[in-house]
C-alpha positions in Angstrom: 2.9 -9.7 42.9 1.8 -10.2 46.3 3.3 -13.7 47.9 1.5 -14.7 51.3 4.7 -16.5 52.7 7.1 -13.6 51.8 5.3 -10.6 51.1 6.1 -8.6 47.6 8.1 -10.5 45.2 11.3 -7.8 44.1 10.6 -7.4 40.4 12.9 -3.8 39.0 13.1 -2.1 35.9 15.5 -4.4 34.3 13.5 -7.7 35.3 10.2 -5.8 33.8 12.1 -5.1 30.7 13.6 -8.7 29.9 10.1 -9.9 30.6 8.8 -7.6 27.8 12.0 -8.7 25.5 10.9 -12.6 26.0 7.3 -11.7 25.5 8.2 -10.1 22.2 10.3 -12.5 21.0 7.4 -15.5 21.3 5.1 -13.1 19.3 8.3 -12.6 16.6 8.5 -16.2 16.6 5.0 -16.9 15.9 4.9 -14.0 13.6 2.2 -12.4 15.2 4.8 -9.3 15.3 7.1 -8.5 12.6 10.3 -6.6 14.1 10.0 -3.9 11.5 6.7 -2.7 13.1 6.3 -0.3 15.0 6.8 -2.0 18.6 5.1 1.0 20.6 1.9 0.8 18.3 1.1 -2.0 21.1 3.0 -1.4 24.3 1.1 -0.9 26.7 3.2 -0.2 30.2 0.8 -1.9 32.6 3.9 -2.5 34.9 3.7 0.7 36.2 0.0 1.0 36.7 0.9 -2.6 38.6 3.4 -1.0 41.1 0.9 1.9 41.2 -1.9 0.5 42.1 0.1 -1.5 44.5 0.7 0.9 46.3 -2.2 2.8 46.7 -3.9 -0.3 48.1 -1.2 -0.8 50.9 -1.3 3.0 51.5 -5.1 3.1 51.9 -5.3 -0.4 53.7 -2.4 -0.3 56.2 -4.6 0.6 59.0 -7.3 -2.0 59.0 -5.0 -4.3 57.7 -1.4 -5.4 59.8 0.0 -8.0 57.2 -0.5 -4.8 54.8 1.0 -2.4 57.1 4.3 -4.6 57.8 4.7 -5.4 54.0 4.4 -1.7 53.4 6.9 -0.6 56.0 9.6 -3.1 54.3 9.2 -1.7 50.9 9.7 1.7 52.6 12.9 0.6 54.7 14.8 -1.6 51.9 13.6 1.1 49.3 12.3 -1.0 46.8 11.2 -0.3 43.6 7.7 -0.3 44.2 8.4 2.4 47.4 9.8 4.2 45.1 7.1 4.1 42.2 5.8 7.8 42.1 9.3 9.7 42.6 10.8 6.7 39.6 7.4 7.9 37.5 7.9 11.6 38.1 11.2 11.9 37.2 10.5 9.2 34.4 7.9 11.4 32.9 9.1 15.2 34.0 5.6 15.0 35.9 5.0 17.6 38.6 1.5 17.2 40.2 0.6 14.0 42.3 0.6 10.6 40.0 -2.6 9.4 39.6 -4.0 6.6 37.1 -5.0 9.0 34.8 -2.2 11.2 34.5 0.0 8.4 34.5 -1.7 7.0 31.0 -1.8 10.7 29.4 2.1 10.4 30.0 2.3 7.2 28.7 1.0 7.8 25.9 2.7 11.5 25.1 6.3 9.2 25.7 4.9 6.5 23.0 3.7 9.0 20.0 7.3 11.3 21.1 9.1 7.9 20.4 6.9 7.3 17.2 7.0 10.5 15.7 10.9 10.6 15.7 10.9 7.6 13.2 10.3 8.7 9.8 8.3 5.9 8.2 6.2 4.9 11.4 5.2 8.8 12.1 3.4 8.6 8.5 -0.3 7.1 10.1 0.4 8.9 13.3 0.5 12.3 11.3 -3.1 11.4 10.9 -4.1 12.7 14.5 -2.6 16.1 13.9 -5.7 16.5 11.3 -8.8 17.5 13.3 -11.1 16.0 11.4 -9.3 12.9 11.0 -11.3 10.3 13.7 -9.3 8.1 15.6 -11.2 5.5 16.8 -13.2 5.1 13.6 -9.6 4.9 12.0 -8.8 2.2 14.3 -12.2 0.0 14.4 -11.0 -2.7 12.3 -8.5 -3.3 15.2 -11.1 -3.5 17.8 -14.3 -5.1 15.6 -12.5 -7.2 13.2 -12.5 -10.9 13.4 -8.7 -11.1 12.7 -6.1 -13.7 13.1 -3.1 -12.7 14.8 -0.6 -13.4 12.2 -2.5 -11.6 9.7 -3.2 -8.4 12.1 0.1 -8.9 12.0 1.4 -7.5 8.5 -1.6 -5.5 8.3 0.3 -3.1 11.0 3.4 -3.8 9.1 2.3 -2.3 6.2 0.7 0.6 8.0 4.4 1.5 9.5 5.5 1.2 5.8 8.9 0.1 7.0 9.4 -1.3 3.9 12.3 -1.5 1.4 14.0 -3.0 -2.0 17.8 -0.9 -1.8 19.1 0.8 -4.4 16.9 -0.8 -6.7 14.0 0.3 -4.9 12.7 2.7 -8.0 9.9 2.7 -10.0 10.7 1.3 -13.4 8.1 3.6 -14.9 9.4 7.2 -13.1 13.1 6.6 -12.3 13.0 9.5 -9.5 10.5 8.1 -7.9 10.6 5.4 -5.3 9.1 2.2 -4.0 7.8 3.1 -0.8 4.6 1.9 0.6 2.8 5.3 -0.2 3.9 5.8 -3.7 2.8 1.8 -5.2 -0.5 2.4 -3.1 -2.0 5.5 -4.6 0.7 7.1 -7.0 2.3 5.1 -9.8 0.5 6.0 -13.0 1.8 2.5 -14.0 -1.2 0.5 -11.9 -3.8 3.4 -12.1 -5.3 2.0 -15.3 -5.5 -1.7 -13.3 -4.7 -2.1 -9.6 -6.5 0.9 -8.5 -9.3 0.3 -10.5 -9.5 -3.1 -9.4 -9.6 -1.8 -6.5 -12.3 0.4 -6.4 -14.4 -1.6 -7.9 -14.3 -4.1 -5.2 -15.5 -1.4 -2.4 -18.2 -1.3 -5.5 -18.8 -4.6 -6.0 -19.5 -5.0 -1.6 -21.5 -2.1 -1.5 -23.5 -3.6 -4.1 -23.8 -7.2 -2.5 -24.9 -5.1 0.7 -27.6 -3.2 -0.9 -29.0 -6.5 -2.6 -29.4 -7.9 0.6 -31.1 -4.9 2.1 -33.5 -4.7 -0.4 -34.1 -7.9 -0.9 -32.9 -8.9 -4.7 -31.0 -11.7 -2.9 -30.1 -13.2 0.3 -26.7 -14.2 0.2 -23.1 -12.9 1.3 -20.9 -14.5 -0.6 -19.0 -12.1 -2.2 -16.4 -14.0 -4.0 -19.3 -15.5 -6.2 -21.2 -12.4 -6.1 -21.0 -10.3 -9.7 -22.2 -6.7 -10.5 -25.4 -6.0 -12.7 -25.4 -3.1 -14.1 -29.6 -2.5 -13.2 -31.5 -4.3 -11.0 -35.0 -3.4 -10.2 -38.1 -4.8 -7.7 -40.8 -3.9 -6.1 -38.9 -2.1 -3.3 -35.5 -0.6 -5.5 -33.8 0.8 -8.2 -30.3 -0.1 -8.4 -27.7 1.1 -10.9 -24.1 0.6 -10.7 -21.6 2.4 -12.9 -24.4 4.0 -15.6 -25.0 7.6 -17.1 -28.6 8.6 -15.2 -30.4 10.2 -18.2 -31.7 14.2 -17.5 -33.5 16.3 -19.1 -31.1 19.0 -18.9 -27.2 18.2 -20.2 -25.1 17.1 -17.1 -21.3 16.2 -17.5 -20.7 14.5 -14.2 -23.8 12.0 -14.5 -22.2 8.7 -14.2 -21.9 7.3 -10.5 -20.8 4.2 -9.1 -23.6 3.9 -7.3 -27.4 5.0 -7.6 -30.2 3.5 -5.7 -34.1 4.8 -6.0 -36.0 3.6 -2.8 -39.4 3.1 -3.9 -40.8 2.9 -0.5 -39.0 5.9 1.1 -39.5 8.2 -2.4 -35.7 8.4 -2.3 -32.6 8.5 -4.5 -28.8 7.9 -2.7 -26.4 8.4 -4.4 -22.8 6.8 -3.8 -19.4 8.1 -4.7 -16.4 5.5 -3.8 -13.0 7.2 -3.1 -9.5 5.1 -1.8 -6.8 7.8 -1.2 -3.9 8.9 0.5 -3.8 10.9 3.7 -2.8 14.0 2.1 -5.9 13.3 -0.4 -7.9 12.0 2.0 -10.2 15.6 2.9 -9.9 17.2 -0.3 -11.2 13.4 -2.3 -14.6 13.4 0.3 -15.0 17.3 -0.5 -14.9 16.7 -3.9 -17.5 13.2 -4.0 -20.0 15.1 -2.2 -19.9 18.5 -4.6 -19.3 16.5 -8.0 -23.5 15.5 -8.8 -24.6 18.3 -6.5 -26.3 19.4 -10.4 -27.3 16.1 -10.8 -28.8 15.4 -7.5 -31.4 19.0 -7.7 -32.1 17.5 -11.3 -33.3 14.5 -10.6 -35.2 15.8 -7.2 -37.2 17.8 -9.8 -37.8 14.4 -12.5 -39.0 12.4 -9.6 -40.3 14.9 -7.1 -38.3 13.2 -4.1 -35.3 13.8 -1.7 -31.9 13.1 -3.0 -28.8 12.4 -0.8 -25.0 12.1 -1.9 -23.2 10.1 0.8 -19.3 10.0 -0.3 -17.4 6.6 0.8 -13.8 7.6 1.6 -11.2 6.4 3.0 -7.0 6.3 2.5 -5.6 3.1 1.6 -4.3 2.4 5.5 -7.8 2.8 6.5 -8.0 6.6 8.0 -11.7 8.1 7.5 -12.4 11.5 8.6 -15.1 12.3 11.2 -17.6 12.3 8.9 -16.9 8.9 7.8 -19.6 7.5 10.8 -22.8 10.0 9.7 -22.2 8.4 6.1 -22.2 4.7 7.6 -25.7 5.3 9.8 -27.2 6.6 6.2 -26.6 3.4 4.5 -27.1 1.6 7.4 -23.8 -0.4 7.1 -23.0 -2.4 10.5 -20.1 -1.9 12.5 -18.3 -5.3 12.6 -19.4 -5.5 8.1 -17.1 -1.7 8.1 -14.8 -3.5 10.6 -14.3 -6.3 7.6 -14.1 -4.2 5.0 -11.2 -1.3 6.3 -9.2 -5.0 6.9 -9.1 -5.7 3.4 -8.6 -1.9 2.6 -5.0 -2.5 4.0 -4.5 -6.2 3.0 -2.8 -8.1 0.0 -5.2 -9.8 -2.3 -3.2 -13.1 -3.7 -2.8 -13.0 -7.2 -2.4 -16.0 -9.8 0.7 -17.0 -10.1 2.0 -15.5 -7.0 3.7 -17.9 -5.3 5.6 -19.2 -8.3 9.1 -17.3 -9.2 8.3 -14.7 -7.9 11.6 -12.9 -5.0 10.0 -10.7 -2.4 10.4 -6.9 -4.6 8.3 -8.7 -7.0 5.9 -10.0 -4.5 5.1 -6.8 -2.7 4.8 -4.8 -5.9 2.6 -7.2 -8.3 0.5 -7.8 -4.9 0.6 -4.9 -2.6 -1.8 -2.8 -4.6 -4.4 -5.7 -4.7 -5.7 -3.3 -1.7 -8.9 -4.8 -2.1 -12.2 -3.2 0.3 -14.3 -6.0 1.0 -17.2 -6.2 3.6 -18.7 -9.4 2.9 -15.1 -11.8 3.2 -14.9 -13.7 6.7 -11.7 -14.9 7.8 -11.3 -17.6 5.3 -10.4 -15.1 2.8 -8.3 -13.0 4.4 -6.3 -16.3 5.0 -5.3 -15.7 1.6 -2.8 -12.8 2.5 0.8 -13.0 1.1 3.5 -12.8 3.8 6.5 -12.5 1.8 7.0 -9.2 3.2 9.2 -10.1 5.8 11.9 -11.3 3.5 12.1 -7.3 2.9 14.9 -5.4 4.9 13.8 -3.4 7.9 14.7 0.1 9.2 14.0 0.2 13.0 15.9 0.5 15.8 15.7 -2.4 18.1 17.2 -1.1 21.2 16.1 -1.6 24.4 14.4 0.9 27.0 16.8 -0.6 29.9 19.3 2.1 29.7 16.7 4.5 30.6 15.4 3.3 33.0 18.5 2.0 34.6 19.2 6.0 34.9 16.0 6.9 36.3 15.8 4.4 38.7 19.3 5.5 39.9 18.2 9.1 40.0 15.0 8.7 42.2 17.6 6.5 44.5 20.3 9.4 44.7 17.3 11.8 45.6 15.7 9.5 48.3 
């Protein structure tokens, strides 16, 4: 902002707000935002820290430094916007100690999740930090260690808002009182238990697997699309067994697992319980994977005289884990960026034969959307596969601008001045 001929180049609430307008309208165009997101998920108000900041340097610099003490005492006689930064952001955020950086972001933010949490469909995920044990940053790693393309990080936030619709035909055909919504075709239609979420399960299976092969050394390979389940495996290092009653002396009802491993070198046996729920679901499903073989798990310490440790793998279909979620990764000793992959394709659409053929968007989104596939092991190649149809879909959000509100502001910090 600072011009060496002039001084401070005049840039007000208005001109910040068309620059954000253009700004989002280049990512629209390029679809690396779809308008029926949720446009605060990544706002980030950096203007005012700008003006801020600004400031403070003139402030603390204007007596060692003359050019900064003149350019400082015209802001202050015009009454410019930036003189008038920390009355605009008091009165702007109903702040009433001294604006600093960090109290500045804490407001920020509080105004951002007020704004979300008055939409009904975008407030869903967001309802997931009122849950204590919900963990926010692991919720939102994929966004951070994922090696994502734009477009594609793209509609994976655009399913998370669910701001998605069909009309009035927007009813499962199955359960006429019940709707389409993103929620309900993602863990609740009886209609795609018996298929889609099985399918689905079984491919956080099927990666786990892959994984554990690699670790101990039955292969050395990641390719996971050519990569098929064996039921046992054994070598000089492991047992593996994926999906098989574990024999016991005593009778045991819950005795098949998805996943059961017998370290030979560490005289261990893991066992693995998969689980891909719904936020309401989400603590109750890892309560239950870790009690369910507690029986099993002292029977088989006893048969083999070693340790036995359940580690549930939860998570809700939009990628939430619970604080917990980070103590089961370091005890399979899954890396960061492979759980960054693999909560990507937890909320992404895998392409289906047939797809592209005849198919309008309702029957796109509902023959694809609970393809919700949980893959480690697929680079960026496959998740170039994802269906984008979605944004044929009609949207629900209210596009109007800030400017209004800040236009008032602004005029209020001028009337008290």
């Amino acid at each position: 902002l600072i011009n060496y001929h002039i001084g401070v180049l005049r840039l007000e609430p208005a001109g910040f707000s068309k620059l954000d307008d253009a700004v989002r309208a280049v990512l629209v165009k390029n679809k690396i935002h779809i308008r029926p997101e949720c446009k605060e998920r990544f706002v980030e108000l950096r203007s005012e820290h700008m003006l801020l900041q600004l400031l403070d340097c003139l402030e603390k610099s204007k007596e060692i430094s003359t050019r900064r003490a003149a350019i400082l005492k015209v802001e202050n006689n015009n009454k410019t916007h930036l003189a008038l930064i920390k009355g605009f952001l008091k009165l702007k955020y109903r702040l009433v100690e001294e604006v600093t950086k960090k109290i500045l972001e804490e407001a920020q933010l509080a105004k951002l999740y007020n704004e979300i949490e008055k939409r009904k469909l975008h407030s869903k995920l967001y309802n997931a930090r009122k849950n204590e044990l919900v963990s926010v940053s692991d919720s939102s790693r994929w966004l951070k260690r994922g090696n994502i393309r734009p477009r594609n990080e793209a509609v994976f936030c655009y399913i998370q808002d669910r701001n998605v619709f069909w009309g009035a035909d927007g009813v499962c055909q199955r359960f006429n009182k019940s709707g389409k919504t993103v929620d309900y075709l993602a863990t609740r239609c009886e209609k795609m238990l018996g298929h889609d979420y099985t399918r689905r399960h079984n491919e956080v299976v099927r990666c786990l697997h892959l994984f554990l092969l690699n670790r101990y050394k039955f292969k050395s390979s990641k390719r996971i699309r050519s990569h098929s389940v064996q039921e046992i495996l054994d070598n000089e290092y492991a047992e593996i067994r994926v999906n098989t009653r574990i024999k016991t002396d005593v009778k045991i009802r819950n005795n098949r697992l998805d996943i059961y491993i017998l370290d030979k070198k560490k005289n261990m046996i893991t066992l693995i319980e998969v689980g891909i729920t719904s936020q309401d679901s989400l603590q109750i499903v890892e309560t239950e994977k870790l009690s369910k073989y507690d029986l099993l798990a002292n029977e088989l310490g006893l048969i083999y005289k070693c340790s036995v440790e359940i580690i549930p793998y939860v998570m809700t279909w939009d990628g939430i884990v619970t604080k917990y979620h980070r103590l089961h990764l370091k005890r399979l000793e899954i890396p960061m960026n492979i759980e960054a992959h693999k909560t990507v394709e937890t909320i992404s659409f895998d392409r289906r034969r047939g797809l592209e053929s005849g198919l309008n968007a309702e029957e796109s989104w509902e023959r694809a959307s609970m393809g919700l596939t949980n893959t480690p092991f697929k680079r960026s190649e496959e998740r170039g596969r994802l269906r984008t149809t979605l944004q044929e879909s009609t949207n629900n959000i209210n596009e109007e601008s800030d400017l209004e509100e800040e236009t008032v502001v602004v005029k209020e910090v001028e009337e008290n001045i």
